[in-house]
N, C-alpha and C positions, 0 to 999 in steps of 0.2 A: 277534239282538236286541242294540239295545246304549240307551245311557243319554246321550243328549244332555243334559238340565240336571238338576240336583239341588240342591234348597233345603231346611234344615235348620236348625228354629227352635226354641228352649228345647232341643236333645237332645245330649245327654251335656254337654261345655263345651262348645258351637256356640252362642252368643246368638241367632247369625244369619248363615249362612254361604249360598256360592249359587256352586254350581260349573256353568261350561259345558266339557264332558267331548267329544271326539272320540270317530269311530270311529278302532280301531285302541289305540295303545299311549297309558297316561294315567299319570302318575305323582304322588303326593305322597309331598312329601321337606318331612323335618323330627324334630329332639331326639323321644326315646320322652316318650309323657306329653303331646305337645299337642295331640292329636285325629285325627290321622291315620287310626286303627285309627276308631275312631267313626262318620267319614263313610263308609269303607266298610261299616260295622257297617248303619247306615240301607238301605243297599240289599239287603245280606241279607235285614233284617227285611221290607223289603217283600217277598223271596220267597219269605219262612219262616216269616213271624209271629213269631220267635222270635230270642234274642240268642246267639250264641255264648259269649259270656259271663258273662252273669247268667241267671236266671228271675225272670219278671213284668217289667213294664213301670215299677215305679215308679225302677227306679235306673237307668233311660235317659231320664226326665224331667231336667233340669238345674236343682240348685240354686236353691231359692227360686222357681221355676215352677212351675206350675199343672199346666200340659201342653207337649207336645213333638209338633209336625209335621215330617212329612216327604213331600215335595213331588218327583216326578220326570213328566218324560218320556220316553215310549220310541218305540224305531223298530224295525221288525221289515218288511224290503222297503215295501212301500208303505202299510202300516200303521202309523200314531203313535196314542197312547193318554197322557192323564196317569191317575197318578195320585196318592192322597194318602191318608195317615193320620197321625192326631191323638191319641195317647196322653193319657189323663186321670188326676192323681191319684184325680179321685173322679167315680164317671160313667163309662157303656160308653168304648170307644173308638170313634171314626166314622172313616170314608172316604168316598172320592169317586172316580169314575171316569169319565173326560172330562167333569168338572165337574156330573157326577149321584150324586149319594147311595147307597151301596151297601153291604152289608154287610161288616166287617173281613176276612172270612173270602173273596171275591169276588177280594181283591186277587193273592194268590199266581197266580189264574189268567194275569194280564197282566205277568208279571213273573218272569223265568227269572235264577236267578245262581247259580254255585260259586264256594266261598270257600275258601281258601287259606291254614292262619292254623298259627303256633307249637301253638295248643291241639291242634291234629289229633293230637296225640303222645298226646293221652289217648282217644284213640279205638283204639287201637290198645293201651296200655296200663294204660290209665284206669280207673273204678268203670263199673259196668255202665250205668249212667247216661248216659254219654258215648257209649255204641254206640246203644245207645235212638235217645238224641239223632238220630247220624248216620243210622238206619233210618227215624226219623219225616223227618228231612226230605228224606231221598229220596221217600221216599211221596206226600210232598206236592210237590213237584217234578215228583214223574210222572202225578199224580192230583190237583192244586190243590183241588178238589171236597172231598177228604180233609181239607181245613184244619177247616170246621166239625163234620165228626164227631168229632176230634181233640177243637175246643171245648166239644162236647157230652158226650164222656167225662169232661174233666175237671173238668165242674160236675156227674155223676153219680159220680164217686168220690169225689167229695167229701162229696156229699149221703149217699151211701152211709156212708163213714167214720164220719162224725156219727152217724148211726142207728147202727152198730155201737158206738160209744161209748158212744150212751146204753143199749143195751141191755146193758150188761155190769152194770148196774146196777138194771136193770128187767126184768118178766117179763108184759108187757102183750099183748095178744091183739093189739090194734089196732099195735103197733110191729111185730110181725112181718107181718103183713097189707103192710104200708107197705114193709117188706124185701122183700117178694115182686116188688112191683111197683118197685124198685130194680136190683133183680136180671134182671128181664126187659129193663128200659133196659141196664144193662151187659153181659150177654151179646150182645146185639145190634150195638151201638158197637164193644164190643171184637173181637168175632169179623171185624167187618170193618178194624179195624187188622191182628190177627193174619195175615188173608186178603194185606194189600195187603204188608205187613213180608217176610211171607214169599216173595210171587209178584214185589215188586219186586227182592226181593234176590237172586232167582234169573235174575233177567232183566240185571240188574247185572252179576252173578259174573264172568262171560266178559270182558266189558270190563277189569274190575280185574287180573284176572292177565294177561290183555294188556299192560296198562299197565306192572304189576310186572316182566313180564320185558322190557318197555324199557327201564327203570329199575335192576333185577338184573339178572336174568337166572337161569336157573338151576334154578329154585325153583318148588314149583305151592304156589297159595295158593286154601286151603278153607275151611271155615267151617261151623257146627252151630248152627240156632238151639236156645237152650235154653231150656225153658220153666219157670213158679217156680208146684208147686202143681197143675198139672193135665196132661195127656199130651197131648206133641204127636202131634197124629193120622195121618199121615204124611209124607212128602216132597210129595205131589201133592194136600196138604189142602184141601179146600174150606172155603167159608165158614159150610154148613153143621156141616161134622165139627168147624171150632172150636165152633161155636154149642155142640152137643152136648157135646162135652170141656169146657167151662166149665161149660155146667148141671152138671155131672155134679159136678165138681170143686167149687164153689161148696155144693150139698149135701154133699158128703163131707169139707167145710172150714167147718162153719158153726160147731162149737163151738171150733173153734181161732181164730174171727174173731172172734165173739162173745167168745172170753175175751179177746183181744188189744187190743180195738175199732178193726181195722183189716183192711183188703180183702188177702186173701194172694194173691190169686189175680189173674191178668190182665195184658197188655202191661204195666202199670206198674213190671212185676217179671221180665220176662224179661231175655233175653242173648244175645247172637251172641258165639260163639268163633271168632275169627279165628286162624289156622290157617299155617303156612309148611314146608312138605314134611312136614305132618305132626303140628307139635308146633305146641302154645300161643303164638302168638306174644306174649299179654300176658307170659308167663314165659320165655321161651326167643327170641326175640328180640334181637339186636345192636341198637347204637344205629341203624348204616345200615340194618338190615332196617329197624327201625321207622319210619324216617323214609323210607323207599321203599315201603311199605306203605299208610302214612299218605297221600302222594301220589296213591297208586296207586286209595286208595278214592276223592278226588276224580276224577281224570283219568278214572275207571271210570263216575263220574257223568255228565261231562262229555260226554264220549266218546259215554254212550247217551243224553243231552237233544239231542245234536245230529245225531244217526242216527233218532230216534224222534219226534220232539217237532214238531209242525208251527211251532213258535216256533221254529226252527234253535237257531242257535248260541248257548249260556247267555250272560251276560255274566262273565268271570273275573274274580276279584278272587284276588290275590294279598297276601296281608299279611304283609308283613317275612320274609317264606318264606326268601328269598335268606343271609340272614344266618346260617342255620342249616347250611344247605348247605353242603358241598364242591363244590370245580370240577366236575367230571365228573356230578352228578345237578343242578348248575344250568343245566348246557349241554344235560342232557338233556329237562330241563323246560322249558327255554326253547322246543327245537325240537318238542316237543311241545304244545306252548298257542303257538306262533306265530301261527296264522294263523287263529284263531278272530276274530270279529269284535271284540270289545273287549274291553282288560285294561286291568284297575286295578291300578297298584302302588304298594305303601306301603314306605318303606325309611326307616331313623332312619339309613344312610349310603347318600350318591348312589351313593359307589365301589362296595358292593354290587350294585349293580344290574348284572345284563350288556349288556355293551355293546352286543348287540343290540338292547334293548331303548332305542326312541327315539320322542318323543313330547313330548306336550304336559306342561309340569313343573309342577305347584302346590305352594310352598313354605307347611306348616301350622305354627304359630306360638301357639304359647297359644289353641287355638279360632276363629284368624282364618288365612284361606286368602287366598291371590294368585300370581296367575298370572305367570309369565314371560313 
């Protein structure tokens, strides 16, 4: 797959930007701060719904805008598809697909990328939040379909919270009645996150320590999901055994939520412990483990969207990666993401870039892009 044009209107500093992108190597080069990361930011979201950066959409609308679009085309062998999303301050968000009306959550399907970006260090290091992160948007990655159950949990934990808030306060018959039927939406949502988190990550694994000993060497890299509040039911868990382990848990947690006025229990609050011969790599980790690690769960991704995925080859997006590296794991990553169909690279210096890496060069500039 790759990304022939991309347009980019009100989103982040982009007034109005419009790049025509090759297959093969694509670079933008330009000072940290003038949009660089941004535009590649946009093509994520169209494959993840979500920002590496922020949560919610209101602070990738730009300044004094309303809403913020974002407009591509793709190619995948003799397949082309546009598509489009319109982020709203106030008002759902809409899309389009080959210029027909579709639902937000539809767009992940036509739209494959791994991204490459400094933050990955928190995934590997980071609040538990950050692995979350990375496990949701594998899920979604390998399972698109995922995006709107995704959506539909987060407007029932939400709905949920609020009712546990007001009931810390109240002892009304008709509020718990109303929890019942909360409860049966989230056990059900949930148990199929847990279901995809776990069964993707295990289909993953293989890949990434492959990766990692490209990258080290050496080392076996494992990993424990850990769950917050209710039992993981085993390594070979179905979707029903979460179902079950949530009911169970969610009654055996009702007056600890109810005093709290919030959901203890569920995806929202789990964890993967990433793992390096053994020991915690969020603790026990060197900088180069971490930053080989950190590669290794993209390349791991990458690796299985392009072995599994009837979309072939992700689109790579590499952000400012290089600049972090040493010689020897940038020459290793290079020959590693060579020959996938299209890379985007961001670097605030050309000289970082390796010289293998040759292509079409877009200099970003305070929000305005031009091409060489």
């Amino acid at each position: 797959m790759w990304v022939s044009q991309l347009d980019i209107v009100g989103w982040r500093n982009h007034e109005r930007s419009s790049l025509q992108f090759q297959q093969g190597v694509n670079l933008l080069v330009g000072p940290n701060g003038q949009g660089k990361t941004n535009i590649v930011e946009a093509i994520r979201y169209l494959a993840t719904l979500g920002s590496h950066r922020v949560s919610g959409g209101a602070a990738l609308i730009a300044d004094g805008e309303t809403s913020a679009t974002i407009f591509a085309s793709l190619h995948h062998d003799q397949r082309n598809v546009t598509v489009g999303v319109t982020l709203k301050r106030a008002g759902s968000s809409e899309a389009t697909i080959s210029g027909n009306s579709a639902k937000v959550s539809e767009v992940p399907r036509w739209v494959s990328a791994v991204m490459f970006a400094p933050e990955d260090i928190a995934i590997v290091r980071g609040e538990p939040g950050f692995r979350r992160q990375f496990l949701d948007e594998l899920v979604i990655g390998a399972s698109p379909s995922m995006a709107a159950v995704y959506g539909d949990f987060e407007k029932v934990l939400k709905q949920r919270n609020s009712l546990l808030k007001s009931l810390r306060s109240q002892n009304r018959a008709a509020d718990f009645s109303t929890l019942e039927v909360w409860d049966s939406s989230f056990v059900d949502l949930a148990s199929q996150i847990l279901y995809h988190r776990v069964t993707q990550w295990g289909a993953v694994l293989p890949q990434v320590t492959r990766a990692y000993e490209d990258l080290a060497g050496g080392q076996e890299i494992t990993a424990a999901y850990l769950t917050r509040g209710y039992e993981h039911p085993t390594e070979t868990a179905t979707r029903e055994s979460f179902s079950q382990a949530l009911a169970t848990a969610l009654t055996a947690n009702f007056s600890a939520e109810r005093e709290r006025g919030v959901s203890l229990v569920g995806p929202q609050r789990d964890d993967l412990e990433l793992m390096i011969s053994g020991r915690p790599a969020r603790t026990h980790a060197s900088q180069g483990e971490t930053w080989s690690l950190a590669l290794s769960l993209r390349l791991g991704t990458a690796t299985w969207l392009r072995e599994e995925k009837s979309s072939g080859d992700p689109i790579i997006i590499l952000d400012d990666v290089f600049a972090e590296l040493d010689a020897a794991r940038r020459t290793k990553l290079v020959a590693l993401m060579a020959d996938y169909e299209q890379l985007i690279v961001t670097s605030a210096v050309e000289e970082d870039i390796p010289s293998e890496l040759t292509g079409l060069v877009f200099d970003v500039i305070g929000g305005q892009v031009g091409r060489r």
